[in-house]
N, C-alpha and C positions, 0 to 999 in steps of 0.2 A: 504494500500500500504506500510506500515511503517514494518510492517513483512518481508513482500519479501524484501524490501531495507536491513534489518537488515541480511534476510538470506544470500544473496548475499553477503555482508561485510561482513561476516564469512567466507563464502566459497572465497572470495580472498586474504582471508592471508594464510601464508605458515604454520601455525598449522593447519589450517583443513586440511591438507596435512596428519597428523600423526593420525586425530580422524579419514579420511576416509579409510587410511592404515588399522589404526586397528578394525575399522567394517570390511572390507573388508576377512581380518586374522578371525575373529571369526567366520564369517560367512560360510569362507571356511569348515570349520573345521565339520561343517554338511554335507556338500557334501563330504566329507571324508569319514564321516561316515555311509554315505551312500552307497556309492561305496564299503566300505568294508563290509558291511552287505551284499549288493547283492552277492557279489563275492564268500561269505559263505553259503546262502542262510538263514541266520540267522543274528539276531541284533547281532550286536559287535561292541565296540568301541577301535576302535587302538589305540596306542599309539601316533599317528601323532594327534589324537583327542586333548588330553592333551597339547600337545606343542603349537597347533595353540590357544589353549583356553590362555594359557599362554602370548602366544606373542601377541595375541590380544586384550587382555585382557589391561595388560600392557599397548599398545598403546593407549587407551580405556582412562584409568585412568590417565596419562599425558594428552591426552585431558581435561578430567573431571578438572582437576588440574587448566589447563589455564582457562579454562572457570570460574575455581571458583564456581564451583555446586558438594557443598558438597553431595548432595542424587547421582548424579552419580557417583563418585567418590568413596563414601563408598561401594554403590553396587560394582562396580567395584575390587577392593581392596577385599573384601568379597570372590568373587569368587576367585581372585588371592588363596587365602588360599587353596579354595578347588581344584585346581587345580593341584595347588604343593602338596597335599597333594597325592592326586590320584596317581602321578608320582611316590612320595615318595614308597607307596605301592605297585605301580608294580616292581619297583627297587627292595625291600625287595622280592619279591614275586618271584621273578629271578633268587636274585642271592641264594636263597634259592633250586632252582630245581637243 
């Protein structure tokens, strides 16, 4: 019972407000990509992919932060890189056409 009691006391403070935002943001970010795949009839990911990964991502890692669990946190942060990095390249990739 010491679990559920713990879960619950997590989920009523107002940080798990920001860890379930930013699941929520990342998670979107598939059904994005989804939607724009069908819409093409081919995989693709958009650009709105990138940004939800970013913003959720982020919120993700401020979670991770308060929680004080460095293994999600570094994952977290990890992806931030790749993320911005992606944007980075399509930006280049752009303003180059």
């Amino acid at each position: 019972m010491s679990v559920l009691n713990e879960f619950m006391e997590v989920l009523g403070k107002p940080m798990a407000f920001v860890g379930i935002a930013g699941q929520l943001l990342f998670t979107s970010r598939f059904l994005v990509q989804w939607i724009a795949s069908e819409r093409k009839r081919d995989s693709v990911v958009p650009v709105a992919f990138w940004y939800l990964s970013i913003l959720g991502g982020a919120l993700t890692a401020v979670y991770a932060a308060w929680r004080r669990d460095p293994i999600f946190l570094v994952a977290q942060l990890s992806g931030l890189l790749v993320y911005a990095r992606n944007l980075m390249l399509i930006r280049n990739h752009t303003s180059r056409i």
